[in-house]
N, C-alpha and C positions, 0 to 999 in steps of 0.2 A: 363422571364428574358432575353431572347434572343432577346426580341423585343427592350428589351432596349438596349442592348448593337449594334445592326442595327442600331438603332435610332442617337447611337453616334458615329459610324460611319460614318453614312450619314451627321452627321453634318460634321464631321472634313472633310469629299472630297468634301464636297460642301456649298457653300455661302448659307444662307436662309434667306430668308426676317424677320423681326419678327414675322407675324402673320402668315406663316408657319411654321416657327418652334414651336410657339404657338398651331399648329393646330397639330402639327405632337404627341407632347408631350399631350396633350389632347388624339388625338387617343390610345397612347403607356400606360396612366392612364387608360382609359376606357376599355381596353383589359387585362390589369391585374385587375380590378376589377370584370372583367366576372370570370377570373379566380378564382381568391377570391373564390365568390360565389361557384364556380362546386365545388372547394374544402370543402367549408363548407356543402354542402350538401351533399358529399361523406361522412364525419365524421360524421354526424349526422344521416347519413340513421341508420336503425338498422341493426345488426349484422344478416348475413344469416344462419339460421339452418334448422337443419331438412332436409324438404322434399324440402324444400325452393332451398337446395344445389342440392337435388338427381333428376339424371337424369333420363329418360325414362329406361335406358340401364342399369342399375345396374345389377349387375347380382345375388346380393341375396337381402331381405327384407329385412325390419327390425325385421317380426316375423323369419326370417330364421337363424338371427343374434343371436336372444335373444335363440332360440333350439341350435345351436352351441355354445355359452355358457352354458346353461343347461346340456349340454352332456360334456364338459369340466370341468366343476364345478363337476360333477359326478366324472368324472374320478379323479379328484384330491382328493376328499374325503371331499371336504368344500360345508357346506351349503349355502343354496341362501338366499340372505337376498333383502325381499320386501321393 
């Protein structure tokens, strides 16, 4: 959107022939349409889980996670449900 609003700037400080202005507004379409696109395939990617997200550096596991529940579920006195 910025390129657009550039675009109509440069027109109003300066004279353009018609077929650059033609040429300019062409390129100013064509780059929002790239745009478009990134965007649409940012939405459509799938959502990242899991291990997808975790980094090398995590500092507990996921089994490390599920025994720290286990021992908190203890201590509260509620069962685990599989």
């Amino acid at each position: 959107m910025e390129t657009v609003a550039e675009l109509g700037d440069q027109l109003n400080k300066k004279l353009l022939t018609r077929s650059e202005a033609l040429k300019d507004l062409a390129n100013v379409a064509e780059k929002l349409k790239d745009e478009l696109k990134e965007w649409a395939k940012i939405r459509s990617a799938p959502p990242r889980t899991g291990r997808a997200l975790a980094s090398g550096n995590d500092a507990q596991s996921a089994s490390g996670l599920q025994k720290q529940m286990e021992s908190l579920q203890k201590q509260m006195g509620t069962p685990r449900k599989s």
